[in-house]
C-alpha positions as CSV (number, residue, x, y, z in Angstrom):
1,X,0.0,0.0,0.0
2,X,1.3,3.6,-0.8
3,X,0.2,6.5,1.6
4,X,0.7,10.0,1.0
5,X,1.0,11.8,4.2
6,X,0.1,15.6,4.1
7,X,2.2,17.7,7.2
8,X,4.8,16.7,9.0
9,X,4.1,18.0,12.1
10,X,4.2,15.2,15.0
11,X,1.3,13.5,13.8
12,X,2.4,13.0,10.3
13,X,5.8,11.8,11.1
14,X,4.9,9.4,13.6
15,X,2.1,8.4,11.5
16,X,4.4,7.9,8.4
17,X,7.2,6.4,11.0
18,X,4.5,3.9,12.0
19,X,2.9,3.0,8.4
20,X,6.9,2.5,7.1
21,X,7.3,-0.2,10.2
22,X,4.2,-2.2,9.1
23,X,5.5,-2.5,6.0
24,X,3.6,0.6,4.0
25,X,5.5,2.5,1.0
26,X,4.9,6.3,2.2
27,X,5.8,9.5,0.6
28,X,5.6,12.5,3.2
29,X,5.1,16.0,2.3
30,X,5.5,19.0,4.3
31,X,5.3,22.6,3.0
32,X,8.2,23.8,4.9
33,X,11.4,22.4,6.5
34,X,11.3,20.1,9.1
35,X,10.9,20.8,11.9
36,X,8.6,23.8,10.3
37,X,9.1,26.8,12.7
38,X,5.4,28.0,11.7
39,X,4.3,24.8,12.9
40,X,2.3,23.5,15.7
41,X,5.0,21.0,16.4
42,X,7.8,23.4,15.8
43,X,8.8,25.2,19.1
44,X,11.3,24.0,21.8
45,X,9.5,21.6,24.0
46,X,6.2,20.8,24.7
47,X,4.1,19.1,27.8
48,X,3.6,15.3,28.5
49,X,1.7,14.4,32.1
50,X,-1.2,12.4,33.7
51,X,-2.8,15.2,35.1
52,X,-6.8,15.5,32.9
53,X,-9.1,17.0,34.9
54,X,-12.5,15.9,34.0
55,X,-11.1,14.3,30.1
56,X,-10.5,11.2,32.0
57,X,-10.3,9.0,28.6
58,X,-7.3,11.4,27.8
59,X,-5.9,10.2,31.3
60,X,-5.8,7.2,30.6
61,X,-4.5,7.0,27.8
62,X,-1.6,8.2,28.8
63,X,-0.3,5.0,29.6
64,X,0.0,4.2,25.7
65,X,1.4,7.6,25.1
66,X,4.8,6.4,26.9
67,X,4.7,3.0,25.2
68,X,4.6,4.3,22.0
69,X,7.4,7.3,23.1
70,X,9.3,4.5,23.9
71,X,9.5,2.4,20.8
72,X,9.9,5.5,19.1
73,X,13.2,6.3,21.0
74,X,14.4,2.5,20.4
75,X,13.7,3.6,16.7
76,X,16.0,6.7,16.3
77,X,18.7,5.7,19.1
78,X,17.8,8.9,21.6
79,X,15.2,9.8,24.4
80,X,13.9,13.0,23.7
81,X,12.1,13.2,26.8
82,X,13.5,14.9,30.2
83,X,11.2,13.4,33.0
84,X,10.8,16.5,35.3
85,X,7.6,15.4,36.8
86,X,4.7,18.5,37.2
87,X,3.5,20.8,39.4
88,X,0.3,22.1,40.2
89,X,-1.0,25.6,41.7
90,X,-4.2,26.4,42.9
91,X,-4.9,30.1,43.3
92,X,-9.2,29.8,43.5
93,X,-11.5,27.7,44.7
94,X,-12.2,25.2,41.3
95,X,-9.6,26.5,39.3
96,X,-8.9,24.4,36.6
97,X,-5.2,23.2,38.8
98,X,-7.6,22.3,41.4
99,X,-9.9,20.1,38.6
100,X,-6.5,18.2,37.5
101,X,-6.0,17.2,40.6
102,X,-9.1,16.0,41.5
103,X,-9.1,13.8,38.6
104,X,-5.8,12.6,39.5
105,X,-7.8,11.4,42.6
106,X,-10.2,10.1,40.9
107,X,-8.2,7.6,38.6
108,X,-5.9,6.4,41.5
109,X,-2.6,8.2,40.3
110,X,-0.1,9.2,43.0
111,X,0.9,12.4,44.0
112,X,2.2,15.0,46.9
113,X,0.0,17.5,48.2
114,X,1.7,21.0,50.0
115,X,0.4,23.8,51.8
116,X,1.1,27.2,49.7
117,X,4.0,27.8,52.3
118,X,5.7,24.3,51.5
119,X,5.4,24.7,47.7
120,X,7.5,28.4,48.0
121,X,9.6,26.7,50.2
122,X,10.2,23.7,47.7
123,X,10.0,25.7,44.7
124,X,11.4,29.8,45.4
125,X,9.7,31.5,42.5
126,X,6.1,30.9,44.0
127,X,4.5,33.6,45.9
128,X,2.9,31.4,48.7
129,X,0.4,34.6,49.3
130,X,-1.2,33.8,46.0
131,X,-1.8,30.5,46.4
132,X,-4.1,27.8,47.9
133,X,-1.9,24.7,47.6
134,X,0.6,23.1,45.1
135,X,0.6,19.2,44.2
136,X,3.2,18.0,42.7
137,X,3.9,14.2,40.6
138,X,6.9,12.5,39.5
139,X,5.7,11.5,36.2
140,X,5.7,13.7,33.1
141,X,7.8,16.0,31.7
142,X,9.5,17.6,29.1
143,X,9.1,16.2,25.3
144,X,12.2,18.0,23.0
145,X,9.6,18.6,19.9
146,X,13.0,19.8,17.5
147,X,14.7,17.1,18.6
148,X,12.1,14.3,17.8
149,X,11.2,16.2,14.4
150,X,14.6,15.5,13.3
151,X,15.3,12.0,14.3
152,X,12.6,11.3,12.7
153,X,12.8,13.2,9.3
154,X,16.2,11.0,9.1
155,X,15.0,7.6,10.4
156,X,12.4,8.2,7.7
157,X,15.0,8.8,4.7
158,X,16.9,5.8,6.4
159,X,14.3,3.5,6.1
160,X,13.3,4.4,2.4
161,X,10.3,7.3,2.7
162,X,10.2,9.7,0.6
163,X,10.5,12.7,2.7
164,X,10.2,16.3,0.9
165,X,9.9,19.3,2.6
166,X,9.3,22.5,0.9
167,X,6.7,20.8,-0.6
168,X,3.3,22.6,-0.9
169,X,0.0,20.8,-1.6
170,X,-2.1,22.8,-3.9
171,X,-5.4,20.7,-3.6
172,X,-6.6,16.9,-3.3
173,X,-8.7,14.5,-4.8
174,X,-9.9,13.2,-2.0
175,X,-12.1,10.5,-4.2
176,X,-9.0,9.0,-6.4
177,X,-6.5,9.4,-3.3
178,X,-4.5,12.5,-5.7
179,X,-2.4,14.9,-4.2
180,X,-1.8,17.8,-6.5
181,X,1.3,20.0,-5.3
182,X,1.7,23.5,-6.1
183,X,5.0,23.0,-9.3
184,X,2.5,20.9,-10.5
185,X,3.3,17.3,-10.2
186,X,0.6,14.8,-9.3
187,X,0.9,12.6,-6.9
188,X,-1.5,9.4,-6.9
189,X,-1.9,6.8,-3.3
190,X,-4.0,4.4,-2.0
191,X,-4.5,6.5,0.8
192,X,-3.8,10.2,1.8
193,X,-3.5,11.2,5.7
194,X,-4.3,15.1,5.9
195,X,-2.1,16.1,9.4
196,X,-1.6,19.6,8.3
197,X,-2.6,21.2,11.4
198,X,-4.1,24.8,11.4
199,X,-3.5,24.3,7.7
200,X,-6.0,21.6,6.9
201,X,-8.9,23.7,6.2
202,X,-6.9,24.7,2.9
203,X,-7.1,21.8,1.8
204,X,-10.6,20.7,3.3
205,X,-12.6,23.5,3.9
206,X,-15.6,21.3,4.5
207,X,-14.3,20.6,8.1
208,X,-14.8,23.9,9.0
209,X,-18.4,23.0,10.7
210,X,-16.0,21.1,13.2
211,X,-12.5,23.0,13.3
212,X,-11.6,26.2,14.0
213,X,-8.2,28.0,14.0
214,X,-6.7,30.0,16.9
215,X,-3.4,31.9,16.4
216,X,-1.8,32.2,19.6
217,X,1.5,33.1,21.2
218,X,4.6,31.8,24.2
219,X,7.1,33.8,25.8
220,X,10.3,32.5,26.8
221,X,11.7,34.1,30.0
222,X,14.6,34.8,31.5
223,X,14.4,34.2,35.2
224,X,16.2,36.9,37.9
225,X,19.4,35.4,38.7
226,X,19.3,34.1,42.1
227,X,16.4,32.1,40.7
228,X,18.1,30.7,37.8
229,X,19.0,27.4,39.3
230,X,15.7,26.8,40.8
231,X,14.0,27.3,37.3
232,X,16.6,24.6,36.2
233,X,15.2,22.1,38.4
234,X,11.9,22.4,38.7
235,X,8.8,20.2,37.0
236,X,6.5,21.0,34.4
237,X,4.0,23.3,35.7
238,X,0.3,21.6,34.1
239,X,-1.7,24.9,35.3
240,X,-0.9,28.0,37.3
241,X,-4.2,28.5,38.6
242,X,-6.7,31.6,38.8
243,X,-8.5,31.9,35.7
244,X,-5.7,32.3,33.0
245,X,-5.1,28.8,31.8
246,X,-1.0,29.2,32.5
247,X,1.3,26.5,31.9
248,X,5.3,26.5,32.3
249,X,8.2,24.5,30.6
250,X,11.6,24.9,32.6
251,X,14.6,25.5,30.5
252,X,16.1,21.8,30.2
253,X,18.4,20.3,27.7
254,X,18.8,23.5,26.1
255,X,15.6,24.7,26.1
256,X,14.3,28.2,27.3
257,X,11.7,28.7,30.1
258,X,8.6,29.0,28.4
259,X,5.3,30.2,29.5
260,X,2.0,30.0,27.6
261,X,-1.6,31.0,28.6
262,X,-4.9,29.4,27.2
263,X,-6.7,32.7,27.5
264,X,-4.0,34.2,25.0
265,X,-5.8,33.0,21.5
266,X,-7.5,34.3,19.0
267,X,-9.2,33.0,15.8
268,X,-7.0,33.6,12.2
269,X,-6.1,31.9,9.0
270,X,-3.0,30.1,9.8
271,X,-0.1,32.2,8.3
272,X,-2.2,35.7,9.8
273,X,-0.6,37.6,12.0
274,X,2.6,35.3,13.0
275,X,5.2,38.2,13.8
276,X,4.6,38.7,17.5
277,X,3.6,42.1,18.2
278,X,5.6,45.2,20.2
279,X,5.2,44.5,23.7
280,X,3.1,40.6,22.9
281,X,5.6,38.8,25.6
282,X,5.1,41.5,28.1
283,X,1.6,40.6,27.9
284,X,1.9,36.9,28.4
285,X,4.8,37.1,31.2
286,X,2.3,39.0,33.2
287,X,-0.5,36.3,32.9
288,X,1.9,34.9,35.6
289,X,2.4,37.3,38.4
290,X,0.5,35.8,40.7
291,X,1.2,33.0,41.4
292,X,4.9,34.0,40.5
293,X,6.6,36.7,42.7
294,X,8.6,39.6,41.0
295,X,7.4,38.8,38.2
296,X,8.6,42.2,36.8
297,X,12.0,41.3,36.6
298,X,12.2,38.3,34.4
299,X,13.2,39.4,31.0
300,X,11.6,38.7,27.8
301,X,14.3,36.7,25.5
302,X,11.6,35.4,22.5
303,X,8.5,35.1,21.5
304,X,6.9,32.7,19.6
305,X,3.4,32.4,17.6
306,X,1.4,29.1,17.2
307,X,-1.4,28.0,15.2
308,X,-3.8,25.6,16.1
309,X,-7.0,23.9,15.0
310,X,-9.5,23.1,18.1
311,X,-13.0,21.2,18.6
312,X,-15.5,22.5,20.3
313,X,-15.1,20.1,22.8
314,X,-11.4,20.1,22.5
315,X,-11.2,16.0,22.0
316,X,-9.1,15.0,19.1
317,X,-10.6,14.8,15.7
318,X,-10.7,12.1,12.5
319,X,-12.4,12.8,9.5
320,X,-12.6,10.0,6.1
321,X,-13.2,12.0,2.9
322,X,-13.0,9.2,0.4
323,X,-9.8,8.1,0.2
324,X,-8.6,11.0,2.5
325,X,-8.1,10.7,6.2
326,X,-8.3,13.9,7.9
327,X,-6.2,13.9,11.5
328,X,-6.3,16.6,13.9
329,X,-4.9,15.5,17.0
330,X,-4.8,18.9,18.5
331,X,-6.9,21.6,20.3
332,X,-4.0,22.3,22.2
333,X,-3.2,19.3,23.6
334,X,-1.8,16.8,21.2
335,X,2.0,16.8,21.4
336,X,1.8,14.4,24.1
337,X,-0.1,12.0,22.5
338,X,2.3,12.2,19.3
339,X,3.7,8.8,18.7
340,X,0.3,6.6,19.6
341,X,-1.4,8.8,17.5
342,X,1.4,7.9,14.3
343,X,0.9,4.0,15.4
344,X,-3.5,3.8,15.9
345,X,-3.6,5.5,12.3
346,X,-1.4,3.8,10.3
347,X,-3.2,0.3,12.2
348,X,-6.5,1.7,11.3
349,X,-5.5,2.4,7.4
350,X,-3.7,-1.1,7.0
351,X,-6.8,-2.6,8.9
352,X,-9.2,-1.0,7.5
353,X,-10.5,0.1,11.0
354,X,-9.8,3.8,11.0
355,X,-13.0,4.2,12.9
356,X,-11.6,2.3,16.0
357,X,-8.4,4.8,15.7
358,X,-10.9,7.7,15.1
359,X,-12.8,6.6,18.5
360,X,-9.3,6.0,20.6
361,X,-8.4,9.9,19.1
362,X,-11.4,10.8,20.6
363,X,-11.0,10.0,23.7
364,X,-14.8,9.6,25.3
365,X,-14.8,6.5,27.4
């Protein structure tokens, strides 16, 4: 069978890493380089963690998440994963840090609770004024998103994909499985995967009814000085509390210290608006002060614009249009998932099950 996957964000190239193990001849197409800075799977690091609040399927699925991370690694000969653990803060009664943790309870998972006063004590650049309490787990952490994109752009060309980047798709054919790029050339497949992200609605503008695209932005930060070292050893932080839907990456393995808050989104076409503007990182650092003290003197280094496609519901989404497959494992959420998402599509394709892969994507038992 020859599949044509379209994007190679993390989806497409674990799904076309997983279709070329099982045996599949796959060309992969992706309209810039790879890793494609433009592209939701382009930035430093990005999240992986337990912790679902009340998406419980998502929980636990998490389990097959690592499984699949770690075949991948066995793959291309690294672990692009730093296992920090994550943190919690709570700054209002049923915050959303507060509803991660109570699912935590609810599925059995282990973890530490602290008074606000232990968490600053534990972890310095917490205000403990701001805060209700902190929990904290040892498993999750930090997935290097450049890193993997590379390994596997050349484990691909190693193992005989054709892998072009700089490629743009013009249109499909969803019907007769044709991909027709934009010098040209027409490419014909048995089966065409559609993971181009915020992009996708390009291509299949029919899916609009169910996806919508959200430009948003990060900041990376750099800390005071006498909080450097803390910064350095400190977990994932899932959810910073209050009402701003903050998360933090620490800087590990070369990486910056990122911060990134839900409320900072906006809809827009996908290549709209992706030059940060004057003062943008300003804006997103303070999202974070509370529950971060002196917040004021942590310097903006970069900022970073994302695109993204979410549901309504934000569950993961899987679309057949004829011979087309349309994958959008995001709504902000779907780096972790990454590798099991590559491996349950390319099963469902060479199975002809794609609606059991669509109903694990989704996530609702």
């Amino acid at each position: 069978m020859h599949v044509i996957v379209v994007g190679a964000g993390i989806s497409g190239l674990s799904t076309a890493w997983s279709l070329v193990k099982k045996g599949a001849s796959v060309t992969l197409l992706e309209q810039g380089p790879i890793p494609n800075p433009l592209s939701a799977s382009g930035d430093q690091h990005r999240i992986i963690r337990r912790a679902y609040g009340g998406q419980g399927g998502y929980q636990r699925r998490i389990s097959e998440a690592y499984d699949a991370w770690d075949e991948m690694w066995g793959d291309v000969g690294s672990k692009h994963l730093v296992e920090t653990g994550f943190l919690l803060l709570s700054q209002e009664p049923g915050d959303e840090a507060e509803e991660y943790r109570e699912g935590l309870v609810q599925g059995g998972y282990a973890f530490e609770d602290m008074s606000s006063v232990e968490t600053a004590a534990r972890y310095p650049f917490v205000d403990p004024d701001t805060i209700r309490f902190g929990a904290v787990s040892a498993e999750g952490g930090v997935l290097l998103c450049q890193k993997i994109a590379v390994s596997l752009r050349d484990w691909l060309r190693k193992a005989g994909a054709d892998v072009r980047e700089n490629c743009r798709v013009a249109s499909l054919d969803a019907e007769n499985g044709v991909v027709r790029l934009e010098n040209g050339e027409e490419l014909t497949s048995d089966r065409v995967v559609v993971t181009a992200g915020a992009w996708v609605l390009g291509l299949l503008p029919e899916l609009g009814t169910s996806l919508t695209t959200y430009r948003t932005a990060v900041a990376y930060l750099v800390p005071p000085e006498d909080l450097r070292s803390h910064w350095e050893k400190a977990p994932v932080i899932l959810d910073v509390g209050g009402k701003v839907d903050g998360y933090v990456l620490p800087p590990v393995a070369g990486t910056g210290l990122k911060v990134g808050a839900g409320i900072h989104k906006r809809k827009s076409e996908p290549d709209q608006d992706r030059v940060a503007a004057p003062g943008e990182g300003t804006i997103v650092r303070n999202y974070f002060g509370p529950p971060f003290a002196r917040i004021e003197e942590y310097r903006v280094s970069d900022v970073v614009t994302c695109a993204y496609t979410f549901t309504a519901d934000t569950h993961f989404f899987v679309r057949e249009v004829g011979k087309v497959i349309a994958v959008s494992a995001c709504s902000g959420h779907g780096y972790k998932f990454g590798a099991a998402v590559g491996r349950r599509i390319a099963s469902g394709i060479l199975n002809n099950k794609v609606d059991d892969a669509r109903i694990w994507l989704e996530a609702r038992d």
